[in-house]
VEXDREN-2710 file (C-alpha; in Angstrom, 1 decimal):
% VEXDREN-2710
k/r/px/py/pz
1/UNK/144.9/202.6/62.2
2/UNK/145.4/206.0/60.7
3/UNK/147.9/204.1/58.3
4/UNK/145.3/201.7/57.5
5/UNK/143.0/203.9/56.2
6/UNK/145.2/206.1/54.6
7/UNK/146.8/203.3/52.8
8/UNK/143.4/202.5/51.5
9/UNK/142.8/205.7/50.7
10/UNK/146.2/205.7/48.6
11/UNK/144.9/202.1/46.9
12/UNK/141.0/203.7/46.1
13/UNK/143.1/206.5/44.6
14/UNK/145.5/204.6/42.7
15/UNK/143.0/202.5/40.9
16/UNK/141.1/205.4/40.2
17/UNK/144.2/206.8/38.7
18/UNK/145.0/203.9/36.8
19/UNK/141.4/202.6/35.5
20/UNK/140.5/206.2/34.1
21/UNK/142.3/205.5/30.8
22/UNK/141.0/202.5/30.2
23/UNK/137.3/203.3/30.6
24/UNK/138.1/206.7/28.5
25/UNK/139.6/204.2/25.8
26/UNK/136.8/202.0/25.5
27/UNK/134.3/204.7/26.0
28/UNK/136.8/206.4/22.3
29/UNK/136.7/203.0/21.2
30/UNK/132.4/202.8/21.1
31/UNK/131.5/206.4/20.0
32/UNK/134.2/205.5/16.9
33/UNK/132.0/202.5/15.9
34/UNK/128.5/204.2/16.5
35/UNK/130.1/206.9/14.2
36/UNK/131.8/204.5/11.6
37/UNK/128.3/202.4/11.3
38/UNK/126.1/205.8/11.1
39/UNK/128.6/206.8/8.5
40/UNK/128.6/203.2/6.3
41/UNK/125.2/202.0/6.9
42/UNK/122.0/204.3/8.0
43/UNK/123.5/208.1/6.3
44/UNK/123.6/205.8/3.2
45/UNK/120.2/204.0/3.5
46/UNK/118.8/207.2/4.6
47/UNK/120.5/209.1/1.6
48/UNK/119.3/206.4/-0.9
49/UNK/115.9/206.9/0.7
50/UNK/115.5/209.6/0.1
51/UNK/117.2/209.7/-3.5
52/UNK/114.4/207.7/-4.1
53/UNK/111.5/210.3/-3.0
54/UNK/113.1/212.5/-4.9
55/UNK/113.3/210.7/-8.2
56/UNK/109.7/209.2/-7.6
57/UNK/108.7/212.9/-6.9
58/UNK/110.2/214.3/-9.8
59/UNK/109.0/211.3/-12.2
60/UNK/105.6/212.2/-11.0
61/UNK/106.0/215.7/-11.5
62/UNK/107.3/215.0/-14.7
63/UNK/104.6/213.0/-15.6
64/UNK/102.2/215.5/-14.5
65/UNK/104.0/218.1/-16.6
66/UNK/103.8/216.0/-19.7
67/UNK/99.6/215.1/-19.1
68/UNK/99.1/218.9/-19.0
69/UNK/101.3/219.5/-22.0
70/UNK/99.4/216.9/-23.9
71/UNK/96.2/218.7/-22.8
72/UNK/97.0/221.8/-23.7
73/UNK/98.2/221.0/-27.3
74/UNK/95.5/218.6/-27.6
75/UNK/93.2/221.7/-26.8
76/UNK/94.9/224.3/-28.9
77/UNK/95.1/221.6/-31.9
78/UNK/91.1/221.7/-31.5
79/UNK/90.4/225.5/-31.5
80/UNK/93.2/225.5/-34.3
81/UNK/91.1/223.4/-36.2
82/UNK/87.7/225.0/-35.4
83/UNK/89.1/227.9/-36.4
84/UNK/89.8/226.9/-40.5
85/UNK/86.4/225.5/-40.4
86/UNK/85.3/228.7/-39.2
87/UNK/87.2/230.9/-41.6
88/UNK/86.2/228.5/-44.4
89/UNK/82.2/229.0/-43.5
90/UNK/82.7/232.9/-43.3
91/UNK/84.3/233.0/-47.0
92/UNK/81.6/230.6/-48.2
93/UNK/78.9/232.3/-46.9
94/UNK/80.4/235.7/-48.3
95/UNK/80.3/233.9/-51.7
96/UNK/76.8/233.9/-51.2
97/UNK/76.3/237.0/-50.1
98/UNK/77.7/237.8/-53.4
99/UNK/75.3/236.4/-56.0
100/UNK/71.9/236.9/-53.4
101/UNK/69.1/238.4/-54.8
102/UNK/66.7/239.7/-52.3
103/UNK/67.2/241.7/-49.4
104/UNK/66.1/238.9/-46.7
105/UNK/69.0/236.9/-47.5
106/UNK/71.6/239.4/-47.6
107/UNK/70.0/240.2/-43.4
108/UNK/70.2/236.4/-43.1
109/UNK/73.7/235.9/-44.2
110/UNK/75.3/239.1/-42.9
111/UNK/73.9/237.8/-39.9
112/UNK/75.7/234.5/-40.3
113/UNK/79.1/236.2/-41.2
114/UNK/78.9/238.2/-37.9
115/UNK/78.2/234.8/-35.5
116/UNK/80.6/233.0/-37.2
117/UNK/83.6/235.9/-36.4
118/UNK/82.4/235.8/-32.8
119/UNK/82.9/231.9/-32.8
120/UNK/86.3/232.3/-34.6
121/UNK/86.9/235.4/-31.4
122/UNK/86.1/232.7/-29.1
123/UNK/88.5/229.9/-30.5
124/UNK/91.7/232.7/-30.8
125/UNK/91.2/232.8/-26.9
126/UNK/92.0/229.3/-26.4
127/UNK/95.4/229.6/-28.7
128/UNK/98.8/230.9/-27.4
129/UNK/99.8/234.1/-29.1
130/UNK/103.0/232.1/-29.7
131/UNK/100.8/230.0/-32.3
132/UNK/99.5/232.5/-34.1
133/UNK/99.6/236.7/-34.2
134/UNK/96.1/236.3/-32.3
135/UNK/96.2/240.4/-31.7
136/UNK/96.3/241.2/-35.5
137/UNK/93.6/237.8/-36.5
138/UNK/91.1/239.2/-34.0
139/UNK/91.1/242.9/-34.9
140/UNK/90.4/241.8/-38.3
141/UNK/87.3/239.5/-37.8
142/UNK/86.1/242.0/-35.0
143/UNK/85.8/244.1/-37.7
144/UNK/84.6/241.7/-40.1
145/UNK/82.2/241.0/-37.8
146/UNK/80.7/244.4/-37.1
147/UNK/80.9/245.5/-40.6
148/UNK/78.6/242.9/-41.4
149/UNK/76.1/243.8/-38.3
150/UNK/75.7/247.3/-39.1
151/UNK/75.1/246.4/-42.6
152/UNK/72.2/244.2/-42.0
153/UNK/71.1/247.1/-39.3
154/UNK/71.6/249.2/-42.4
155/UNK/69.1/247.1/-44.8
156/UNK/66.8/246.1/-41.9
157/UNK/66.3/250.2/-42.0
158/UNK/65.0/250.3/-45.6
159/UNK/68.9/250.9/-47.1
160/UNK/69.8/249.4/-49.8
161/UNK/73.4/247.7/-50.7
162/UNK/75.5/249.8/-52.3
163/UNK/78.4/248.9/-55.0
164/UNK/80.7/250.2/-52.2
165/UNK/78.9/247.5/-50.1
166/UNK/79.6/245.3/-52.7
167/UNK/83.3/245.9/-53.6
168/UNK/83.5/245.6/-49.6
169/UNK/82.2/242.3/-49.4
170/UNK/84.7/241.1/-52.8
171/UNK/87.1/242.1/-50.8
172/UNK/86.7/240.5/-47.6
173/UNK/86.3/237.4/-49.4
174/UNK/89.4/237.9/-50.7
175/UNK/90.8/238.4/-47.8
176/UNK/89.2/235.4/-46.2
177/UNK/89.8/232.9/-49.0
178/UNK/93.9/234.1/-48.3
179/UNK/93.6/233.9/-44.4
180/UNK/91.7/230.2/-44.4
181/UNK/94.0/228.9/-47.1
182/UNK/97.5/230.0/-44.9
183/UNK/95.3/228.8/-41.8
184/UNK/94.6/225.1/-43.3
185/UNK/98.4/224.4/-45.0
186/UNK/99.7/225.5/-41.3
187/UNK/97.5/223.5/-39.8
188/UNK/97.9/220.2/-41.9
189/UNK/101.4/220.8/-41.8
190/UNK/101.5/221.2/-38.0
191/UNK/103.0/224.4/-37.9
192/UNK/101.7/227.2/-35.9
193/UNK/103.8/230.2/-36.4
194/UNK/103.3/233.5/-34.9
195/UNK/104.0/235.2/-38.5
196/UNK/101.1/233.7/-39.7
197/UNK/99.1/237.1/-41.0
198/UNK/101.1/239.9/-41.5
199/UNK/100.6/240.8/-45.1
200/UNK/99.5/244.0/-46.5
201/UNK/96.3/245.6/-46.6
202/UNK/95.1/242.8/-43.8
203/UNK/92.4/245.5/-42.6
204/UNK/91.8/247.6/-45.7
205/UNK/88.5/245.5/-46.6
206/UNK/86.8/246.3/-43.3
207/UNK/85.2/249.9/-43.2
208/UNK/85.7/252.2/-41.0
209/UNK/81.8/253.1/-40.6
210/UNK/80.5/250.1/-39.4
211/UNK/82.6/249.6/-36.3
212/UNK/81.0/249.0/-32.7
213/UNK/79.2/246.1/-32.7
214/UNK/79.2/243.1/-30.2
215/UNK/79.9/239.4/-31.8
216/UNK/78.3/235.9/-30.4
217/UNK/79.0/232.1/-31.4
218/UNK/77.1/230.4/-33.6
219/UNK/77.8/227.3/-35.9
220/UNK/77.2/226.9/-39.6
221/UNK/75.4/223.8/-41.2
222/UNK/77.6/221.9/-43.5
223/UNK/75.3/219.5/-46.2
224/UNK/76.7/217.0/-47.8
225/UNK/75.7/215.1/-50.8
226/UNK/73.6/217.6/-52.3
227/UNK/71.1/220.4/-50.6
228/UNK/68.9/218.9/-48.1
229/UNK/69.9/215.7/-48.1
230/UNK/70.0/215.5/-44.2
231/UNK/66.7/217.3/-43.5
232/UNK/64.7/214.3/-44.2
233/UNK/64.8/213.5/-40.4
234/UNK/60.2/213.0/-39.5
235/UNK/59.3/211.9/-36.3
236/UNK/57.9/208.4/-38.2
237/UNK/59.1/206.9/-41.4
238/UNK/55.8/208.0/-44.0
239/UNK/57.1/205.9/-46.6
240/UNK/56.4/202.4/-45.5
241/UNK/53.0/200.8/-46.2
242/UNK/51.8/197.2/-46.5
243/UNK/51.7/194.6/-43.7
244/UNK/53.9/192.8/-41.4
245/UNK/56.4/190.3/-43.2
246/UNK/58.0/187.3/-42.0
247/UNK/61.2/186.6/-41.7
248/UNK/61.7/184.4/-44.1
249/UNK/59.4/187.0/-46.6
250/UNK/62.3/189.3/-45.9
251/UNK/64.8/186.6/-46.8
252/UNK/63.3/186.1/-50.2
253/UNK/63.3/190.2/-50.9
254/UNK/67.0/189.9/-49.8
255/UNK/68.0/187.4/-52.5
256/UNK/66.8/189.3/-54.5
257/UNK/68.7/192.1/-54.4
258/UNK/71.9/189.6/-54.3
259/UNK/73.8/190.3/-58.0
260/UNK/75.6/186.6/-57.5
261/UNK/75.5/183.5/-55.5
262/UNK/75.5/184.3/-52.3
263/UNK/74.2/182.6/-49.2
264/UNK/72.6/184.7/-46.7
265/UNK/71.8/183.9/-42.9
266/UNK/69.4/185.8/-40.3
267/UNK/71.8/188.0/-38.1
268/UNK/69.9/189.9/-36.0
269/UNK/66.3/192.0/-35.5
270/UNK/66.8/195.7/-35.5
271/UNK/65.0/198.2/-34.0
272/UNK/63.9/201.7/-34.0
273/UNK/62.0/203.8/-36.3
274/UNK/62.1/201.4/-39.2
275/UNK/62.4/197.7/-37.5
276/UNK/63.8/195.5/-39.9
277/UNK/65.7/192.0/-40.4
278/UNK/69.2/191.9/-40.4
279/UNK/70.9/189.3/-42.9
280/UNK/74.7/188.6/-43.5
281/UNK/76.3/186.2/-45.9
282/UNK/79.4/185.5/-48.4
283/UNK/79.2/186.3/-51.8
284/UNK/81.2/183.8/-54.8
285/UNK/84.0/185.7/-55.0
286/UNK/84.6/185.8/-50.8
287/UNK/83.2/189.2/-50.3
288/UNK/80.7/189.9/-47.4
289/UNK/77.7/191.4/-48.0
290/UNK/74.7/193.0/-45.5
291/UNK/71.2/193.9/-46.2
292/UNK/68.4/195.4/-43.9
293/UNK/64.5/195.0/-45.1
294/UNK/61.6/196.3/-43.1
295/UNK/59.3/194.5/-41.4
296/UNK/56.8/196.3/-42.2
297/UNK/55.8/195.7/-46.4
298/UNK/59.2/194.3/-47.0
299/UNK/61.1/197.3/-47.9
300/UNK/64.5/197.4/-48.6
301/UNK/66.8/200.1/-46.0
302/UNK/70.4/199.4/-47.0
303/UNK/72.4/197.1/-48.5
304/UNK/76.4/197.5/-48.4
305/UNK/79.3/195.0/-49.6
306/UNK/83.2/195.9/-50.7
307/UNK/84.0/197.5/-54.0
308/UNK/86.4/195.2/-56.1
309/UNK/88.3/198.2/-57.6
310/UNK/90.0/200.9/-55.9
311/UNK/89.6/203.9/-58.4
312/UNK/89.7/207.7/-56.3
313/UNK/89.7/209.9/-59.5
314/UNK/86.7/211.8/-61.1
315/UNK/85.6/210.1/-64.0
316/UNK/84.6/211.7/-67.7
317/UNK/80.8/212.6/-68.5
318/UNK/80.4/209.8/-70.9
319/UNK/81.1/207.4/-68.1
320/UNK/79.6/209.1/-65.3
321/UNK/76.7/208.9/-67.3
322/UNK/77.2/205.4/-67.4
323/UNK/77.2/204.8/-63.3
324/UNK/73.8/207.0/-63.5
325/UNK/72.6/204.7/-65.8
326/UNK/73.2/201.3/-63.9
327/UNK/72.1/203.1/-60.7
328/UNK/69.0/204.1/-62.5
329/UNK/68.2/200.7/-63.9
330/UNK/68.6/199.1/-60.5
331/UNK/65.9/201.6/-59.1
332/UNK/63.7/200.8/-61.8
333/UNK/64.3/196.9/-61.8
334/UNK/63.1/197.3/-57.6
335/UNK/60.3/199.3/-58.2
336/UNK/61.8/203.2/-57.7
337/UNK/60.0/204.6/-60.2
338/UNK/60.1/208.4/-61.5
339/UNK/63.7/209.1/-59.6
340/UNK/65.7/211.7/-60.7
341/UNK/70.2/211.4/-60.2
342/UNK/71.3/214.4/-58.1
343/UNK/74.8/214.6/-57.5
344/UNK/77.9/212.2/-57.3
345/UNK/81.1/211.2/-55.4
346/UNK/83.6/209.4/-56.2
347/UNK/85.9/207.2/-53.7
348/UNK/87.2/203.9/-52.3
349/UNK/86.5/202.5/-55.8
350/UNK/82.5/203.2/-56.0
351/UNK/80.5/206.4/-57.4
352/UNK/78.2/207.4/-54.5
353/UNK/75.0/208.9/-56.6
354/UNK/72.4/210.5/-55.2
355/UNK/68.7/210.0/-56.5
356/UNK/65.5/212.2/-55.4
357/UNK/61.9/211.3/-55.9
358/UNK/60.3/213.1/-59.1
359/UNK/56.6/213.8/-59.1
360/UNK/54.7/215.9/-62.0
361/UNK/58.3/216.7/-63.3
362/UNK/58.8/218.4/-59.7
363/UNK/62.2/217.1/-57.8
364/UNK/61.0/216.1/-54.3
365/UNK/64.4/216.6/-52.2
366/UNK/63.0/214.9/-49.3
367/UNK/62.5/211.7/-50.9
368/UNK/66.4/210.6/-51.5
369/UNK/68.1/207.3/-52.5
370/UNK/71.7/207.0/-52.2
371/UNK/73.3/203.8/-54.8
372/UNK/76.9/202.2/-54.5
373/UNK/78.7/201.4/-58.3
374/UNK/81.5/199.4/-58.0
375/UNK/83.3/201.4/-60.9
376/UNK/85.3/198.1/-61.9
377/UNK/82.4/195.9/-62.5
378/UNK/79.5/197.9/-62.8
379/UNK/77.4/196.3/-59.9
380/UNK/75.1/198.0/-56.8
381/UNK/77.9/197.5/-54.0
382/UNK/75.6/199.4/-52.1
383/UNK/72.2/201.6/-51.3
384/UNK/70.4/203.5/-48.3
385/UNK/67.1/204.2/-48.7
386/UNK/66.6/205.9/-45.2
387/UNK/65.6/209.2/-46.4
388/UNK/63.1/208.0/-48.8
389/UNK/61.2/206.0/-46.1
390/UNK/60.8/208.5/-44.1
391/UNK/59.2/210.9/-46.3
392/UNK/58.2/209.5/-49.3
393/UNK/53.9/209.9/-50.1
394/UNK/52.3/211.6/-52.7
395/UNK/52.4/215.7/-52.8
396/UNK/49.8/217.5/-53.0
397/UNK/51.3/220.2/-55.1
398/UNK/50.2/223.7/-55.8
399/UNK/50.5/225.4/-59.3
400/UNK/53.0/228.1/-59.0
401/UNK/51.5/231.3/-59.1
402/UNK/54.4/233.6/-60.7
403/UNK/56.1/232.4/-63.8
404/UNK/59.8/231.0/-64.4
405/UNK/60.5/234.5/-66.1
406/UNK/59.2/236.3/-62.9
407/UNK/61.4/234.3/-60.6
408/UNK/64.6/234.6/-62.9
409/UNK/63.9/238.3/-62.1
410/UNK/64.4/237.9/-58.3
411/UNK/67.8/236.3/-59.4
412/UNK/71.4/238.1/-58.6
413/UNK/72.3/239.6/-62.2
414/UNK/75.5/238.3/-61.6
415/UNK/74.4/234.7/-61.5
416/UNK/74.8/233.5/-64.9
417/UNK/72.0/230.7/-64.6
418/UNK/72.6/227.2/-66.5
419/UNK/69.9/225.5/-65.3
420/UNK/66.4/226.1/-64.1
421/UNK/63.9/223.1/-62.5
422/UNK/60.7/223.0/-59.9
423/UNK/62.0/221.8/-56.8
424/UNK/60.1/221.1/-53.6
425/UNK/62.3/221.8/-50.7
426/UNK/61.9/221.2/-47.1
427/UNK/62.0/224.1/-44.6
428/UNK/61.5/222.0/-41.3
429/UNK/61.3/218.3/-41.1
430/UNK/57.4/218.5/-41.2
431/UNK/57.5/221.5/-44.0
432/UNK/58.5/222.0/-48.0
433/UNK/58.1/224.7/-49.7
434/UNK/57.4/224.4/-53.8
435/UNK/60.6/226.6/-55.8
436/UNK/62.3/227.9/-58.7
437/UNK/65.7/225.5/-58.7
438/UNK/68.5/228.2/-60.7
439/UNK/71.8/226.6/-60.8
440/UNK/74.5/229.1/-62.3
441/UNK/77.6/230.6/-62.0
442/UNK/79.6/233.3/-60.9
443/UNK/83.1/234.0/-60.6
444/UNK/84.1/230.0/-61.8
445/UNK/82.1/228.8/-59.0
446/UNK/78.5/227.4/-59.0
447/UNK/75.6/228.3/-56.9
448/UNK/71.9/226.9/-56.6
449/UNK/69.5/229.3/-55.6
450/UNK/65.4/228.5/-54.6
451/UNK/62.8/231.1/-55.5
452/UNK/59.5/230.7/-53.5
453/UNK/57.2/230.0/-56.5
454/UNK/54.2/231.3/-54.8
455/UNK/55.4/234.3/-53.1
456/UNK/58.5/235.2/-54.9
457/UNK/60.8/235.2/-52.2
458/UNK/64.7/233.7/-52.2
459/UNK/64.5/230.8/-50.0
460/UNK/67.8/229.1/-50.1
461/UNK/71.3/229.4/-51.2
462/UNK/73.8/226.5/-51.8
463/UNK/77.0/226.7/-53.2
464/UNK/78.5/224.2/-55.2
465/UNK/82.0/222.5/-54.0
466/UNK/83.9/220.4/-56.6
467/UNK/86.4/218.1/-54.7
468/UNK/88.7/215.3/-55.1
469/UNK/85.9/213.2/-54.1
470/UNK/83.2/214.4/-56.4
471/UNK/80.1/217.7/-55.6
472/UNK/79.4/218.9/-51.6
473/UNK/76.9/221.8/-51.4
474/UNK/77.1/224.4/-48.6
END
């Protein structure tokens, strides 16, 4: 028995001997695949997965990168360009400053020279020093700034301006007409260097006295086509009177503003403060036209077609005079009596002309007219009669009580005056004030400035700006 179990014993052991290997082979043989597939199949697919997070992440932030980028130069390209407005406002309104005549406006535009350095203060914070030398630009219109403050503290004291004053304010001009003009060409060219206004003497116009003073943001009013022609905004339009028209009433005022064949349809009704009939059509030679008449007594608001020609350039007197002429005529032939031609661009092939209301020789500035010559062939392309509308009734005007002679004396003696007129200008939409119209110049550059005829007093200032395009007035 013993030999039995002890040859059992010796058989369990053998096969345990001998079936070790084996399972120790196959056990080799399965960790080698689990490793060979981890290594050729999921550490790839989880590599690639996450290649892909990556590049998704980094596209994003890319993406991101770029959108703030864009921002950001989308924001300084903004201020940039706030900022030669700006600097183009200050040196226009020093201009001013230059020819004024009583000591009200000197207060009122120093006043204006000091809000418009703390806007231009404002718009160098939003610009990378990189851009421009920021340091250097906003020292100098600090000082600007508070060189113009005290001074109007000064006068509001009983001082008067001195001819150090004076040469002070030439100066800073200068200056100013310099900075703006290296602002604008970097600008347009898209350059924003950091170089941009180191010259000499950058700080020698500012004095020394006047320093201290807080700035704060305000915006100038840019006019265009001549002094007040956007201040004709009443709550109603006082111009119309009659009754109610018809639709087809307004058709036959239309057609008769047509020039050529034309056949017109009803487009639409419009409304607001002037409601009016819409009508489109085609004239003979292909060219669409549009015209607007109120409802109410059949007035006409607007008219507008295409120019034939194309000419841009400012034309010679003779045949500037001649637009003025056909524009004139046209009035006339409609009904717009006693109007007076103002001023005059010149673009996309038409001469834009500008007509106010007369009335006892006196220009009424609220009541304008605006006319479209097509410069080729002479015809109305064109007219908006908005402003007139709106303000258009019969004055009842005041005799002045000082004389032309005593206003001329309220007048800057450097103003060399061309022209003198009565004017009646508005002060608020519901107010106009009766004036002394001096246009003149000084230094090559042109200037209108009101006298109160009743009190005496310098009301407004404009200054003449000869373009490409034709006259603005700021």
């Amino acid at each position: 028995m013993s030999g039995m179990k002890n040859s059992k014993e010796q058989d369990m052991y053998n096969d345990n001997v001998y079936e070790s290997p084996v399972k120790e082979r196959q056990g080799g043989h399965m960790k080698r695949r689990t490793k060979t597939l981890l290594l050729s199949v999921i550490l790839p697919s989880v590599l690639g997965v996450a290649l892909i997070i990556s590049l998704i992440w980094g596209f994003s932030r890319n993406a991101k990168a770029q959108d703030y980028k864009a921002a950001a130069t989308s924001m300084y390209s903004r201020a940039y360009s706030e900022l030669v407005s700006e600097i183009a406002d200050i040196e226009v309104t020093l201009s001013k400053i230059q020819i004024v005549g009583s000591k009200p406006q000197y207060i009122l535009l120093l006043d204006e020279v000091w809000r418009s350095c703390g806007t231009c203060t404002g718009l160098l914070s939003q610009i990378p020093t990189s851009h421009i030398d920021s340091e250097e630009m906003n020292q100098f219109l600090i000082r600007v700034g508070d060189y113009s403050r005290a001074l109007a503290t000064s006068l509001l004291h009983g001082k008067a301006m001195t001819a150090k004053d004076t040469q002070q304010i030439a100066e800073l001009r200068k200056t100013c007409t310099k900075v703006g003009e290296n602002l604008r060409k970097r600008y347009e060219s898209g350059n924003y260097p950091d170089d941009l206004l180191t010259h000499d003497g950058y700080f020698e116009s500012a004095s020394d006295e006047y320093e201290g003073q807080e700035t704060r943001t305000e915006y100038p009013t840019l006019i265009y086509d001549g002094p007040f022609s956007e201040s004709a905004e009443k709550a109603e339009p006082r111009g119309l009177t009659g009754e109610h028209i018809t639709q087809t009433d307004a058709y036959s005022v239309a057609m008769s503003y047509m020039q050529q064949p034309c056949g017109l349809e009803f487009s639409s009704d419009s409304d607001g403060d002037i409601p009016a009939y819409d009508f489109s059509g085609t004239l003979a030679d292909g060219r669409q036209i549009d015209i607007s008449i109120a409802k109410q007594g059949g007035a006409p608001v607007w008219m507008m077609t295409q120019a034939v020609g194309n000419a841009t350039d400012i034309p010679d007197k003779t045949t500037a005079k001649a637009y003025k002429k056909i524009a004139l005529d046209f009035l006339k032939k409609h009904g717009f009596d006693d109007m007076e031609s103002t001023y005059a661009q010149y673009y996309g092939g038409v001469a834009l002309i500008n007509f106010a209301a007369t009335q006892d020789d006196v220009i009424l500035y609220s009541d304008l007219i605006k006319i479209w010559v097509d410069r080729e062939s002479g015809e109305i392309v064109g007219f908006d009669t908005r402003n007139y509308l709106y303000s258009h009734v019969e004055r009842d005007l005041e005799k002045p009580t000082i004389k032309k002679s005593e206003a001329k004396l309220m007048i800057s003696e450097n103003l060399n005056i061309k022209q003198v007129s009565l004017a009646l200008i508005p002060m608020t939409p519901e107010t106009e004030v009766l004036c002394y119209e001096f246009k003149g110049e000084y230094g090559g550059e042109s200037f209108i400035v009101y006298i109160n005829a009743q009190s005496g007093e310098e009301e407004q200032i404009f200054r003449i700006i000869d373009t490409e395009d034709g006259q603005l007035v700021l």
